[in-house]
N, C-alpha and C positions, 0 to 999 in steps of 0.2 A: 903591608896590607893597607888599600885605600880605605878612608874613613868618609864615612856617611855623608851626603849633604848637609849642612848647616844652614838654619835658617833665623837671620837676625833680625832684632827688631831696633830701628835707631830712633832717639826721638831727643828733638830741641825745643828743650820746654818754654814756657812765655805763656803768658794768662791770656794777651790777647789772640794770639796764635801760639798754637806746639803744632812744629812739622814732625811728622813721623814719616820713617820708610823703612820696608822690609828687604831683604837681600837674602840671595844665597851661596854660601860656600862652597864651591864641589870644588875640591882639591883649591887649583891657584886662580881656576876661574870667579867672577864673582855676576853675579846675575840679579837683574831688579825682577823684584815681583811688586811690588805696590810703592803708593805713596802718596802724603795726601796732609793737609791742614786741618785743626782744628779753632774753631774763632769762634769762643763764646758768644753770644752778644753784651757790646759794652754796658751796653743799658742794664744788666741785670746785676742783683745782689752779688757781691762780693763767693759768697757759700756757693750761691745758686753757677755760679761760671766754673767755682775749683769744682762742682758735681759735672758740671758737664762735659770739662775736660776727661775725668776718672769713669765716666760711664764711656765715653767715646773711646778712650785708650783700653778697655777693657774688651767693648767691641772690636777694634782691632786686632787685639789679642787673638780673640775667639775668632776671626774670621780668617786671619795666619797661620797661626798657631807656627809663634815663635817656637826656636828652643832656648835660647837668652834673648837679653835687652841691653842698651846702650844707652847710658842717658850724658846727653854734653854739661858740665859745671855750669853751675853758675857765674856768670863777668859781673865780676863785681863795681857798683857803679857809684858815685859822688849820695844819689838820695837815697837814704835808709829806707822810708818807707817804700821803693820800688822794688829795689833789695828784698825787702822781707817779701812783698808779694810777689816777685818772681821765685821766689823761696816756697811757699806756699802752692805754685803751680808747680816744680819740682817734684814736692813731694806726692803731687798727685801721680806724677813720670814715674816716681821711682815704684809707690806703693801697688799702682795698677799691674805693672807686670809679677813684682812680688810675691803679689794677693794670687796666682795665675802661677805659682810655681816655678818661678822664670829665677836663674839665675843673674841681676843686675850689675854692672862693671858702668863707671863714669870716670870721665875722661874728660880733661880741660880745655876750651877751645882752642890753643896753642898745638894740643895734641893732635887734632883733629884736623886742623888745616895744613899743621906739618908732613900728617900721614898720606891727606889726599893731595896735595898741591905741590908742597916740599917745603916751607915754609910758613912757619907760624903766624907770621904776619900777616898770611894772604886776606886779600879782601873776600866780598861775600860775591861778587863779581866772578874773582878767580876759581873762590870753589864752586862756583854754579857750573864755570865751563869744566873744570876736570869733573866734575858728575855726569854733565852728555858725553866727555870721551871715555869713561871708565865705563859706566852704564848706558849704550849709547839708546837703550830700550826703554828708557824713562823719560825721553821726546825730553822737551820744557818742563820746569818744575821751578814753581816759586823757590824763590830765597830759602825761606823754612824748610821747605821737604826737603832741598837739596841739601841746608845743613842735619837734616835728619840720615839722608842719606851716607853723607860723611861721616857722622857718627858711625855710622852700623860698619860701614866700612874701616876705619879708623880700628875699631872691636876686632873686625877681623884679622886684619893685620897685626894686632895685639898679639891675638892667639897664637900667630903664627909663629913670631916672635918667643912668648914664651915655649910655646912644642919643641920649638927647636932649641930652646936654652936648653928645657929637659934633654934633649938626644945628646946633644955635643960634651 
């Protein structure tokens, strides 16, 4: 028996941008519905940017309506304090769809360029182009959306993966 469409939410979080994109599962097909940046302005408080990220992603939400979410790790970098603040816009990723009833799954970006690309290592280049060949209905898409897109994609393939551990 076929199983329902699935509709995923990806998102590559970053205080000064989180791309986010949504996608659908119908069987082995995967199909873009949305996708899109989010860029606080630099200029504003610290609070005032993680709110804007968490009310936008929650918009998103509500204007999809996922049925989970994907959120990429954090790359861990040399300065703590960017670290912690990209930590901080994270948890705006994680908590928005949360709050939204969404079940969340993250996935490290090694995971994620392996899944779309084949290699972990790929650049932000490479997975920009396997996003117009997989989803060729999402035209251009900055850097961010595209690794948002990868995300959700990535999830899916997740799934897949486990469904079929269950069966075999």
């Amino acid at each position: 028996m076929p199983s329902a469409p699935l509709r995923i939410l990806g998102l590559d979080p970053g205080l000064r941008r989180t791309g986010w994109g949504v996608i659908v599962v119908d069987g082995a097909r995967l199909v873009h519905v949305a996708h899109g940046v989010i860029a606080p302005k630099d200029s504003a408080p610290f609070a005032e940017r993680l709110l804007v990220l968490f009310d936008a992603l929650c918009e998103v939400i509500e204007a999809h309506a996922p049925h989970e979410a994907a959120v990429e790790e954090t790359f861990m970098n040399n300065n703590a304090a960017s670290a912690l603040k990209l930590g901080h816009a994270r948890a705006a990723a994680l908590i928005a769809p949360a709050r939204a009833g969404l079940p969340v799954a993250e996935y490290a970006a090694t995971v994620v360029k392996k899944s779309v690309v084949g290699t972990g290592g790929a650049d932000k280049a490479q997975v920009g182009f396997m996003i117009r060949r997989l989803l060729p209905t999402a035209g251009e898409t900055t850097a961010d959306a595209a690794d948002a897109l990868a995300v959700a994609i990535a999830h899916a393939h997740a799934r897949k993966a486990r469904r079929l551990g269950r069966v075999a």
